[in-house]
VOPAGU-2260 file (C-alpha; in pm, 1 decimal, decimal comma):
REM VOPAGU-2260
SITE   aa  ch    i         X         Y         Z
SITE  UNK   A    0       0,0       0,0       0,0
SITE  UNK   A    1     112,2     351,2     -19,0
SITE  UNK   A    2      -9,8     724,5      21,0
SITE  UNK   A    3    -203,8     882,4    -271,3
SITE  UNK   A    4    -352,5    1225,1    -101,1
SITE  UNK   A    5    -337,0    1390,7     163,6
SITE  UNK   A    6    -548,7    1684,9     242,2
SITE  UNK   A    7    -554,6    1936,9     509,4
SITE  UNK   A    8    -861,0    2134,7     613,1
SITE  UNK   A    9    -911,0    2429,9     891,8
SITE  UNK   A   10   -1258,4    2388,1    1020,6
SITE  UNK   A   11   -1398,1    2616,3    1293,2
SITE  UNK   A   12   -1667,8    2398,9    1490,4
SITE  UNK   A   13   -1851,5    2636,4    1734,2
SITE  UNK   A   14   -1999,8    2486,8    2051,9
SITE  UNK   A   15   -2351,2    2486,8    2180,7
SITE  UNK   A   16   -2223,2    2686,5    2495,8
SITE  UNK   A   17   -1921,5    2828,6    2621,7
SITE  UNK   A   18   -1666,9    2627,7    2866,3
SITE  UNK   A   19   -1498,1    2816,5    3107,6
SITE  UNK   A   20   -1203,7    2753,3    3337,8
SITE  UNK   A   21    -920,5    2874,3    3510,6
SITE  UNK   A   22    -698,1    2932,7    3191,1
SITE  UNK   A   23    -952,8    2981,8    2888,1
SITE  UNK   A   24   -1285,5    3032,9    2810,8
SITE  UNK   A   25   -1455,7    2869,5    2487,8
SITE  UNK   A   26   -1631,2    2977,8    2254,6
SITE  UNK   A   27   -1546,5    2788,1    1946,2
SITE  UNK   A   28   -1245,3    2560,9    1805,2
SITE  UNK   A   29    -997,4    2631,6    1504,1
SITE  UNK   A   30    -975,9    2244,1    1431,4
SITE  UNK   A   31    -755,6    2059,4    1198,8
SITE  UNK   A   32    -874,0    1820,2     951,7
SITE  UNK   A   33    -686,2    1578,4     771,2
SITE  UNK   A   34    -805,2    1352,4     488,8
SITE  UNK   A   35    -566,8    1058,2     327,1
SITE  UNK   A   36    -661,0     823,9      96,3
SITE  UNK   A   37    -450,2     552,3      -9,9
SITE  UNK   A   38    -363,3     423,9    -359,4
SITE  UNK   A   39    -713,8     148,3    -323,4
SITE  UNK   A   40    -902,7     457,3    -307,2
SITE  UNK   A   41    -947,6     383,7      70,9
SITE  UNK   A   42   -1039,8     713,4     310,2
SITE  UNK   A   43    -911,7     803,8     630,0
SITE  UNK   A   44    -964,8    1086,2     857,5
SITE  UNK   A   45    -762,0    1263,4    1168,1
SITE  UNK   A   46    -841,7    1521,7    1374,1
SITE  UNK   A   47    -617,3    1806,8    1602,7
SITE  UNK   A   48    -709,9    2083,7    1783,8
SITE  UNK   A   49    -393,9    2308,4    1855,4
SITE  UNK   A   50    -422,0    2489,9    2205,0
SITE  UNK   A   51    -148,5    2737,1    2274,0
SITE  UNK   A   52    -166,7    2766,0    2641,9
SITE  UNK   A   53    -128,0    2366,2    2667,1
SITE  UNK   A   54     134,7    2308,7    2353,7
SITE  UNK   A   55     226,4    2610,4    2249,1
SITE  UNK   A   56      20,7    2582,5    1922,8
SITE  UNK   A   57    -230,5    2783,9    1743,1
SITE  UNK   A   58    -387,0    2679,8    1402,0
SITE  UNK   A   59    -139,2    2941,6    1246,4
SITE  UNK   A   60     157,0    2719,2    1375,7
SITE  UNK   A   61       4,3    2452,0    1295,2
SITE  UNK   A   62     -80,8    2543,7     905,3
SITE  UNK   A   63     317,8    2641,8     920,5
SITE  UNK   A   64     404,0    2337,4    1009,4
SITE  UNK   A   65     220,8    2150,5     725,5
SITE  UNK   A   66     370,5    2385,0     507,0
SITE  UNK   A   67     707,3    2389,3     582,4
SITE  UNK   A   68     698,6    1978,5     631,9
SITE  UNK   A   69     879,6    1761,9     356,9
SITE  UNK   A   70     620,3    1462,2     295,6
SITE  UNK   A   71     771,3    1298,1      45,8
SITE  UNK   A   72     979,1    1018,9     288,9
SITE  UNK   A   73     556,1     919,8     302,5
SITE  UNK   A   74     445,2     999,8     -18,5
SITE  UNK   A   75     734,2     774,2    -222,8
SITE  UNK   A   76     743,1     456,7      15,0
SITE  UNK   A   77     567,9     156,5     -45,6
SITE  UNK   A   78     404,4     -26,2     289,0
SITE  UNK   A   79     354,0    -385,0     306,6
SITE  UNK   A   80      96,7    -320,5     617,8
SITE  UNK   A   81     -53,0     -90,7     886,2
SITE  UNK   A   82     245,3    -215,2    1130,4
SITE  UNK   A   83     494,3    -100,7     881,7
SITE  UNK   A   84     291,9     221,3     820,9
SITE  UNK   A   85     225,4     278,9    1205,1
SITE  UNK   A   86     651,0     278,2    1254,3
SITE  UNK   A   87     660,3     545,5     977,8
SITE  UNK   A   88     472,8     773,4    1071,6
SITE  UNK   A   89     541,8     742,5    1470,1
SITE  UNK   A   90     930,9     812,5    1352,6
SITE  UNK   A   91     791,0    1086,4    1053,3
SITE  UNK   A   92     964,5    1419,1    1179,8
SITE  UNK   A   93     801,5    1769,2    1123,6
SITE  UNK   A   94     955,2    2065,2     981,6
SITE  UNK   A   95    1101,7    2318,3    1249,4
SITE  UNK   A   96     911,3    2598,7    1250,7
SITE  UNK   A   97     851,0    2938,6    1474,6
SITE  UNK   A   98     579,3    2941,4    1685,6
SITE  UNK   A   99     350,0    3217,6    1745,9
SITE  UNK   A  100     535,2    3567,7    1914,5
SITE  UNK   A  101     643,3    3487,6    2312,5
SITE  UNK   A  102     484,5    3128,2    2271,9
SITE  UNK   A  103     768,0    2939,9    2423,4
SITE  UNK   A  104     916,4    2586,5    2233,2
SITE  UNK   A  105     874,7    2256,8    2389,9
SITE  UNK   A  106     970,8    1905,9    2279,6
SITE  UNK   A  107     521,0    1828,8    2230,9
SITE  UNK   A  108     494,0    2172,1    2034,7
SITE  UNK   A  109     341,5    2015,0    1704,2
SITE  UNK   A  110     174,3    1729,6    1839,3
SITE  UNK   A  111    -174,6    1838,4    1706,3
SITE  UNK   A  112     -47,8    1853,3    1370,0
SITE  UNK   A  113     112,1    1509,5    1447,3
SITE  UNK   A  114    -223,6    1368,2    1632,8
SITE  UNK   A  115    -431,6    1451,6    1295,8
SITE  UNK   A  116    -205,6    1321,9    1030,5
SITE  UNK   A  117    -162,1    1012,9    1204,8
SITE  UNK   A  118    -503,7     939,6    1293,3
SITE  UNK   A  119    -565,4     987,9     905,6
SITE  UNK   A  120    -309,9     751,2     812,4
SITE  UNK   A  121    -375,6     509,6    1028,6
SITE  UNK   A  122    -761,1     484,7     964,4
SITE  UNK   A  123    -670,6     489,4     612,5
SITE  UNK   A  124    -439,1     190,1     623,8
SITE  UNK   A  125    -668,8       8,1     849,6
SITE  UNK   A  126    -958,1       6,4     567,2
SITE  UNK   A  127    -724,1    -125,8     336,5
SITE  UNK   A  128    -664,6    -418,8     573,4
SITE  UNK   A  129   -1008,6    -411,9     701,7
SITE  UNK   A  130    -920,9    -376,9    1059,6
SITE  UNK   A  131   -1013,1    -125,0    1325,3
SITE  UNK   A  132    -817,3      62,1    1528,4
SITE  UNK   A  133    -845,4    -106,1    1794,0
SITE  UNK   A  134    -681,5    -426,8    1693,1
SITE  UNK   A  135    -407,3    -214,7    1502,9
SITE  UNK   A  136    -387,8    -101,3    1904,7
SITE  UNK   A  137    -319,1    -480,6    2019,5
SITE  UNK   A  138     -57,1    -473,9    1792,2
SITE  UNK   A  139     164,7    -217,8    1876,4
SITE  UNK   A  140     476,2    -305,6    1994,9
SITE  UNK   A  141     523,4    -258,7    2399,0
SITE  UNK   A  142     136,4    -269,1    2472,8
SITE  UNK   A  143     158,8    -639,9    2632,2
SITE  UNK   A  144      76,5    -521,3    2972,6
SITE  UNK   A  145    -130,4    -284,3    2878,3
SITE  UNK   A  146    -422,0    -457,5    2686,5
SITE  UNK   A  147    -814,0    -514,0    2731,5
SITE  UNK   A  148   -1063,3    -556,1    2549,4
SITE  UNK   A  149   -1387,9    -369,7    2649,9
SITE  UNK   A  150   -1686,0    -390,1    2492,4
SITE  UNK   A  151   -1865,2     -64,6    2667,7
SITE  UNK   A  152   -1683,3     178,5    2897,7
SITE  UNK   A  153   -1815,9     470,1    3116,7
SITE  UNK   A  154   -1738,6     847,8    3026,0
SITE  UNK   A  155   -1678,7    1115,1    3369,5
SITE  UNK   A  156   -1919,2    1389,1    3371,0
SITE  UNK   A  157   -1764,7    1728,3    3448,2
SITE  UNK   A  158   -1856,6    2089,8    3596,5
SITE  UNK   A  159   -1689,8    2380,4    3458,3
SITE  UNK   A  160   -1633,6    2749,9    3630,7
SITE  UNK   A  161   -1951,2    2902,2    3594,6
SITE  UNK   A  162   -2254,4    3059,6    3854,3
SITE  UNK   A  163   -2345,4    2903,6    4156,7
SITE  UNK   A  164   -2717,8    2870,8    3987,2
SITE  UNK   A  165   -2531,4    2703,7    3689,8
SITE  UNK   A  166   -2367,4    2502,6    3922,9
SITE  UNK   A  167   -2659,5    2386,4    4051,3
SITE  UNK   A  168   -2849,5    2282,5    3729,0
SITE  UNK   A  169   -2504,5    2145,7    3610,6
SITE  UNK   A  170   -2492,4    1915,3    3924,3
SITE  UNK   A  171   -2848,5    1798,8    3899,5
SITE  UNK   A  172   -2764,5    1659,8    3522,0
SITE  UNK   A  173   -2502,6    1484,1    3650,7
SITE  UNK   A  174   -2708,1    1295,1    3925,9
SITE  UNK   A  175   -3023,2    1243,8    3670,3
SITE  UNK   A  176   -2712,0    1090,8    3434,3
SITE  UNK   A  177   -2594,9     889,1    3632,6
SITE  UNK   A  178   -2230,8     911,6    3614,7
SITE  UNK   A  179   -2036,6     719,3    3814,0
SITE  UNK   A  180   -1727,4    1011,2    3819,3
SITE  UNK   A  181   -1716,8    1374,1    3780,6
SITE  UNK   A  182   -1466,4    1671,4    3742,5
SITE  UNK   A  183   -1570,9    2000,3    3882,4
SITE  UNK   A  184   -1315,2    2288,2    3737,8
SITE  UNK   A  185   -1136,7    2507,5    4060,0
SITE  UNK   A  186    -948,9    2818,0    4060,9
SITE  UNK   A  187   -1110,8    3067,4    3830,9
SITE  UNK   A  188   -1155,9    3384,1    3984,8
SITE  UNK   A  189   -1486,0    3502,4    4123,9
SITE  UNK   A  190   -1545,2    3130,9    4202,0
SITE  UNK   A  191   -1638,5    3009,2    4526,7
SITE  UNK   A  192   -1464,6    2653,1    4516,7
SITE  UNK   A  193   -1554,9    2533,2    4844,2
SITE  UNK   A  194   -1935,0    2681,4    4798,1
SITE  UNK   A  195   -1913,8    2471,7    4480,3
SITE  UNK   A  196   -1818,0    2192,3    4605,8
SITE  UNK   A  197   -2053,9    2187,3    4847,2
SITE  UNK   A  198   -2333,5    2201,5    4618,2
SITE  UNK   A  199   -2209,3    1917,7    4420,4
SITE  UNK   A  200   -2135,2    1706,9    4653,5
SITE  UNK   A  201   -2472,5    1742,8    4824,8
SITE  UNK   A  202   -2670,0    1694,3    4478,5
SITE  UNK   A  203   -2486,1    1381,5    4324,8
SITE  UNK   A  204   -2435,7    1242,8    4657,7
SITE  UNK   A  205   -2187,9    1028,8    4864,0
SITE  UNK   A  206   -2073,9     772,6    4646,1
SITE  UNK   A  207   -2016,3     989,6    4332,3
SITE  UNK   A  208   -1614,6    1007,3    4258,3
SITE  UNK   A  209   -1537,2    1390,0    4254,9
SITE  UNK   A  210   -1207,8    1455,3    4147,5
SITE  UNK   A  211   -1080,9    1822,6    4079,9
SITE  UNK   A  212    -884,7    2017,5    3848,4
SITE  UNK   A  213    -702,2    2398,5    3871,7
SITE  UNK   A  214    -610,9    2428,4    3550,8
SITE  UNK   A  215    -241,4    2601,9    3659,0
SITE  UNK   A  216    -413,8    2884,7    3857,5
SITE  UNK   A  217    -260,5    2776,9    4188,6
SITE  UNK   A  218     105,0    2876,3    4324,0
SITE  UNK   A  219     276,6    2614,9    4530,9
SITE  UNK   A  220     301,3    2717,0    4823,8
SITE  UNK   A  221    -100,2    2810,3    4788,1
SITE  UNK   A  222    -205,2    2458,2    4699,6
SITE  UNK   A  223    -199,7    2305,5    5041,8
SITE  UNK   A  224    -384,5    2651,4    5194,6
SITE  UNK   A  225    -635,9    2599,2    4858,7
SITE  UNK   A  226    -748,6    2251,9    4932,8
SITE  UNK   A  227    -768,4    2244,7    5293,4
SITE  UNK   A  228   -1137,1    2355,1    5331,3
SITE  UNK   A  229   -1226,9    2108,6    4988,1
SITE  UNK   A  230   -1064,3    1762,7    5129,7
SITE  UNK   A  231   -1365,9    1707,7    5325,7
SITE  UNK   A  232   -1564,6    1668,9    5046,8
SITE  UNK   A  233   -1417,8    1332,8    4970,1
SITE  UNK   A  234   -1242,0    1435,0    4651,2
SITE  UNK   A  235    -983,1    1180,4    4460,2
SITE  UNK   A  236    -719,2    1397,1    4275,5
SITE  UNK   A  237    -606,2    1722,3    4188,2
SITE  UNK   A  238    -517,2    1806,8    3828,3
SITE  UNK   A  239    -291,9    2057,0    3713,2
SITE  UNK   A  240    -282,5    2302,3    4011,4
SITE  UNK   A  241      31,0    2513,4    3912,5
SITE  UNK   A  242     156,5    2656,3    3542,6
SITE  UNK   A  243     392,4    2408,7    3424,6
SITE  UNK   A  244     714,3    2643,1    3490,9
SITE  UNK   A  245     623,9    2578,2    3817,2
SITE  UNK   A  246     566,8    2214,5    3784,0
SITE  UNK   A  247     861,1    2074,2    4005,8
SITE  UNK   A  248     723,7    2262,3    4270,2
SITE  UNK   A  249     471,5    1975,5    4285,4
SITE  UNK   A  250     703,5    1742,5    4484,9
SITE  UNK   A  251     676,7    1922,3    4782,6
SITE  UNK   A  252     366,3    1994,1    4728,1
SITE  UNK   A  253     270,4    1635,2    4727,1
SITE  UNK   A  254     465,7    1511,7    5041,7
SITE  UNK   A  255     228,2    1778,4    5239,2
SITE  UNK   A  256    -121,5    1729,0    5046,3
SITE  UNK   A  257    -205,0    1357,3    5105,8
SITE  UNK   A  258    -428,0    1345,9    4754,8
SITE  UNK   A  259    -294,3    1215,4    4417,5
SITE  UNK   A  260    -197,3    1489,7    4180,0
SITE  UNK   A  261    -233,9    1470,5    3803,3
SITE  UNK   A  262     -46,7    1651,7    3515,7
SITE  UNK   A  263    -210,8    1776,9    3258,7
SITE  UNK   A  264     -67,4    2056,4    3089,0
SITE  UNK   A  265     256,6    1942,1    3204,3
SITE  UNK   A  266     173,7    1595,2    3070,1
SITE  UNK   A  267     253,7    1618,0    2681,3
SITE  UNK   A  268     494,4    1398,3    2567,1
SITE  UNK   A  269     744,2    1101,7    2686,4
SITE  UNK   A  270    1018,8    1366,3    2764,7
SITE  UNK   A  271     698,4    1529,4    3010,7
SITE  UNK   A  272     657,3    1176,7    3156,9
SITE  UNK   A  273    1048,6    1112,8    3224,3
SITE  UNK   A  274    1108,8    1479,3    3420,9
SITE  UNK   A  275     747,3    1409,7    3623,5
SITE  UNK   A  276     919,8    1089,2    3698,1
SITE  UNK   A  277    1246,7    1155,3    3756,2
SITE  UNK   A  278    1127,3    1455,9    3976,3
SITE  UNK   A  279     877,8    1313,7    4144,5
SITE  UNK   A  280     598,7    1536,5    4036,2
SITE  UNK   A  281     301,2    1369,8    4061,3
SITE  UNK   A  282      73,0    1075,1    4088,9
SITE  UNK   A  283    -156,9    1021,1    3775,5
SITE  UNK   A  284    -114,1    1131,0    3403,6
SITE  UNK   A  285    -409,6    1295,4    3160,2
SITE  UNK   A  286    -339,1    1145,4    2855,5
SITE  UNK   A  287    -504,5    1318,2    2571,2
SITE  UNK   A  288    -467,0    1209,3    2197,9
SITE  UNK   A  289    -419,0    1532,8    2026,4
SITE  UNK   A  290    -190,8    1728,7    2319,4
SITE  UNK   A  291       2,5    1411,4    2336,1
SITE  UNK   A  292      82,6    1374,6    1985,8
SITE  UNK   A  293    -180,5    1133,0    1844,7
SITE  UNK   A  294    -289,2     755,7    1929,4
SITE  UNK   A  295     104,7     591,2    1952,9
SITE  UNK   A  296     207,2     842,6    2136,2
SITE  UNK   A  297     -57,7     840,4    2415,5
SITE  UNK   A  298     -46,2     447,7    2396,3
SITE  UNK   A  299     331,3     503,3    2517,6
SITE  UNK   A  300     271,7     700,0    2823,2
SITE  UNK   A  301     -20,9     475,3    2960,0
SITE  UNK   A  302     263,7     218,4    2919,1
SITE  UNK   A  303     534,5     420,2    3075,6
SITE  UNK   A  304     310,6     498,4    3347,1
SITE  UNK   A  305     173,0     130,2    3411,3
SITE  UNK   A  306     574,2      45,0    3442,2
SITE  UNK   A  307     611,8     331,3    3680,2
SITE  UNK   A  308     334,3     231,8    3899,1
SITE  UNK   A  309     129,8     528,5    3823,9
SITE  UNK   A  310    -224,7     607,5    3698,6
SITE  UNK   A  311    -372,6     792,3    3421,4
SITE  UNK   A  312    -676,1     877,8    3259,7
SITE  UNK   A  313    -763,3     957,5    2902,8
SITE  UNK   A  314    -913,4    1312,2    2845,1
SITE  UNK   A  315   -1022,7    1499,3    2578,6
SITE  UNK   A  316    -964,6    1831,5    2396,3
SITE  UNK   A  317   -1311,0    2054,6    2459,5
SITE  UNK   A  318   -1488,1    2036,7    2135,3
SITE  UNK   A  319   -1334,6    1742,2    1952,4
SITE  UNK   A  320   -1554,8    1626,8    1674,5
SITE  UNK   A  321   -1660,8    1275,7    1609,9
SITE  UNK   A  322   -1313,1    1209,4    1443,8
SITE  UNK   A  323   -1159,3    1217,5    1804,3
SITE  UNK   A  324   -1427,8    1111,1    2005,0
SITE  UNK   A  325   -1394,7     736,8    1801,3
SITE  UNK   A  326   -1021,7     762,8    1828,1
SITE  UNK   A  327   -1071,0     838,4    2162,1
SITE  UNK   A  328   -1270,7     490,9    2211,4
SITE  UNK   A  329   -1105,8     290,6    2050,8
SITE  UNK   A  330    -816,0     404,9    2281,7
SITE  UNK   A  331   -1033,8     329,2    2607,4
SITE  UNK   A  332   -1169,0     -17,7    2449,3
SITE  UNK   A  333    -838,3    -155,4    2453,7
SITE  UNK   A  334    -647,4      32,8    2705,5
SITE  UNK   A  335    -663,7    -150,4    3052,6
SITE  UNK   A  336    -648,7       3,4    3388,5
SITE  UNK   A  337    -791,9     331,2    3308,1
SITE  UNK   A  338    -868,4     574,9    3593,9
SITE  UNK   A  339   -1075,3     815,5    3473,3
SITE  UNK   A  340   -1236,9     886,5    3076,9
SITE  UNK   A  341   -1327,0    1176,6    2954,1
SITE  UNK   A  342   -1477,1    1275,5    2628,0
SITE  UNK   A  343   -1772,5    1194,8    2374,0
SITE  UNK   A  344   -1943,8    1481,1    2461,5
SITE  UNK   A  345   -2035,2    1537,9    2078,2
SITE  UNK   A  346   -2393,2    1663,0    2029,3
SITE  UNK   A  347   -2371,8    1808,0    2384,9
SITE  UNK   A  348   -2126,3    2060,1    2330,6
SITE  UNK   A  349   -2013,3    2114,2    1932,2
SITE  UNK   A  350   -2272,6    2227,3    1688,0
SITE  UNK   A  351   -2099,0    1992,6    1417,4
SITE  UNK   A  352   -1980,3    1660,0    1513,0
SITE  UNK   A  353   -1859,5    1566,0    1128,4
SITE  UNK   A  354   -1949,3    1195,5    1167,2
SITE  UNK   A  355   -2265,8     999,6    1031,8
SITE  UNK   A  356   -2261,3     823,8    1355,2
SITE  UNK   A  357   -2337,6     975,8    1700,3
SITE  UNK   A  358   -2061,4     937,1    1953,3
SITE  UNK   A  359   -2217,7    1092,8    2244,4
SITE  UNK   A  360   -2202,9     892,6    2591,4
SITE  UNK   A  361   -2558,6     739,3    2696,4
SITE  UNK   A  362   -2710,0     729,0    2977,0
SITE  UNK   A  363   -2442,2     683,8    3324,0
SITE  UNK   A  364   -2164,1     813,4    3040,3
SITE  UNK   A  365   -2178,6     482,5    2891,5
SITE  UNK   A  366   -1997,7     451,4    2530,6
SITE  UNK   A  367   -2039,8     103,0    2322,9
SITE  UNK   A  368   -1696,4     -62,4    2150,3
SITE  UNK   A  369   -1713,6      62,6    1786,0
SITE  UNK   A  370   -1675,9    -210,9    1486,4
SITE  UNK   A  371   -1590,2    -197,4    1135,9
SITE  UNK   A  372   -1273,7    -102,6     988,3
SITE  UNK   A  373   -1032,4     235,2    1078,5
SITE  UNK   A  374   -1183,2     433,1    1337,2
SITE  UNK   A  375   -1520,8     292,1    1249,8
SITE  UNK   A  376   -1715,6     580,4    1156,6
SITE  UNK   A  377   -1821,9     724,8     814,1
SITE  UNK   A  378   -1711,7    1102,2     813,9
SITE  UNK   A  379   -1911,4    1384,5     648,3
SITE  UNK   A  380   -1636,6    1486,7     388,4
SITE  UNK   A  381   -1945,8    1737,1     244,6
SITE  UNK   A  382   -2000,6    1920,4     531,3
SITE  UNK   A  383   -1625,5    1926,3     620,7
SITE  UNK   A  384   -1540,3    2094,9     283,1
SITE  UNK   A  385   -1842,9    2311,6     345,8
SITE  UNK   A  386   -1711,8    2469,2     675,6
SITE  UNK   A  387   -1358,7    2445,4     595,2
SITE  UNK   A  388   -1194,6    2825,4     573,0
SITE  UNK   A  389    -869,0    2706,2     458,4
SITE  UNK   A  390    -762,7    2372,5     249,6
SITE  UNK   A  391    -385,6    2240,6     198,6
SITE  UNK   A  392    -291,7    1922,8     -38,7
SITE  UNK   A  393       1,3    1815,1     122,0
SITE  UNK   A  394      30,0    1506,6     -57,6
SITE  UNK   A  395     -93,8    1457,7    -409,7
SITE  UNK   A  396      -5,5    1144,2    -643,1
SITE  UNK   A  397     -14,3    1115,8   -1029,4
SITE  UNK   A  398     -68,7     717,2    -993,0
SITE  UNK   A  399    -412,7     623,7   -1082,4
SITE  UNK   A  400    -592,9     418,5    -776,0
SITE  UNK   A  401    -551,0      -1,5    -764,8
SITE  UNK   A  402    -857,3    -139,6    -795,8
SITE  UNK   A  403   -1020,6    -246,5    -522,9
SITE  UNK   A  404    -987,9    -625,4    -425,3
């Protein structure tokens, strides 16, 4: 098999309300889109959504990136399968490029532009075999300890910053959902956190899992003072509580808390893992497909952390389309040990989901195993060209297709 097309699409997807927490508020995404199609005419789809205050991208750096990339070491090799293809384009190198004015460099800056042309390939290449993702997954090389095989899994709920009223009505979906775990946002200003949690906790009751996340508004030596009055509410974690310059701070941090800390925006890439590691920095890892680099990537850390006796959970990007919502399954389907999932939130929160098929979680967050080859869902390529602001070809082939066998 090899690479006939690939195509690269800026699509703004607006959400049906904004999301609000202690580093952002959301209005809409600048996603990007990639199409590939391989030489059998097969189609394949990959999402990113660059976020500069997590990787240092915007959809500007992004669209430089595919620009300034050389494609041809994909575009002239020949694969014999998806394993073969998979090594490619986990070793496939981007272009150095600038990122946006003061945006500082590090080693995961690029990894939405990585996450979508992977995901793209790969769900290409696994049509051609007629395979899905998830058994590409149970392929990989260093997932043996790793593997499950699910056929439903359970989604987290989650509470963002917003009005005590808000709160409340938020709260009360949760309980009438049912979900089994829930995230309520901390730290934004003008936010009572403790009258918040209060709230919650009294709505969804005792035996909900609350778990909390800052979003890097905290300071160190605040963290301990912070969470003192919100233990009591029986909460499992803490994610993210300090700007990752400030992220080895968290050692200390955790020898006075007594709570498992999670990294988030300091959680990005392998190098990420090894200082958090090395330094001691935390408990649990939020592994998220397109701040992480794409599907291999994120499969890696769950491994490095299982070998490092430490947890993770696999998040989400707010307002990821269909395209990462089945990634994102496929991911949890297979994956074992998983703390927490987030994610699926499709026709709750973006206006356009892109997909045929309707990803959203069901009732008590529950999402079913997908089938059928690649990512398993059939992608509205109308409706992505219709919304698309900006198209690329990054790869284009004079070969006529193969037929198909």
């Amino acid at each position: 098999m090899h690479i006939h097309r690939i195509t690269a699409f800026q699509v703004p997807i607006a959400l049906r309300k904004p999301v609000r927490h202690a580093s952002h508020e959301r209005f809409a995404n600048d996603t990007l889109i990639i199409r590939c199609v391989m030489n059998d005419g097969s189609v394949g789809w990959g999402e990113g959504l660059p976020r500069t205050y997590v990787t240092g991208e915007s959809i500007e750096s992004a669209w430089r990136h595919l620009e300034a990339t050389d494609f041809s070491p994909l575009r002239e090799q020949q694969f014999s399968d998806t394993g073969q293809l998979a090594a490619a384009i986990d070793q496939f190198k981007l272009a150095d490029v600038e990122p946006d004015h003061g945006i500082r460099i590090r080693e995961c800056f690029g990894n939405s532009v990585r996450c979508a042309l992977e995901l793209a390939i790969l769900d290409a290449a696994c049509r051609v075999e007629n395979c899905s993702i998830g058994q590409l997954i149970a392929k990989l090389p260093g997932t043996e300890g790793i593997l499950t095989a699910r056929d439903e899994v359970f989604y987290s709920g989650a509470i963002t910053s917003m009005s005590s009223g808000k709160q409340i009505v938020s709260a009360l979906k949760m309980r009438l959902f049912a979900f089994r775990t829930v995230k309520v946002k901390v730290g934004a200003a003008g936010i009572d956190d403790e009258a918040c949690l209060r709230r919650v906790r009294r709505i969804v009751g005792p035996n909900v899992d609350l778990r909390l996340d800052a979003n890097e508004s905290w300071r160190c030596e605040d963290v301990c003072l912070k969470m003192q009055p919100l233990l009591k509410y029986n909460v499992t974690s803490l994610e993210q509580p300090v700007p990752h310059a400030d992220v080895a701070g968290l050692r200390q941090v955790r020898s006075e808390l007594n709570l498992p800390v999670m990294l988030d925006e300091s959680l990005c890439c392998r190098e990420d893992a090894e200082r958090a590691i090395t330094g001691g920095w935390c408990d649990l890892f939020n592994i998220r497909l397109s701040k992480c680099g794409g599907l291999l990537r994120s499969v890696r850390l769950a491994a490095i952390a299982r070998q490092q006796g430490l947890g993770f959970q696999l998040g989400c990007q707010v307002g990821e389309t269909g395209i990462l919502s089945a990634a994102g399954r496929h991911f949890a389907c297979n994956i074992d040990d998983i703390r927490y999932l987030e994610g699926s939130f499709d026709r709750f929160l973006v206006l356009d989901s892109l997909t045929e098929q309707d990803l959203t979680f069901q009732y008590g967050g529950r999402g079913k195993r997908l089938s059928g080859p690649g990512l398993g869902v059939d992608v509205n390529e109308c409706r992505i060209r219709q919304l698309a602001v900006r198209t690329s070809e990054l790869i284009t082939s004079q070969s006529r297709y193969l037929p198909m066998q």
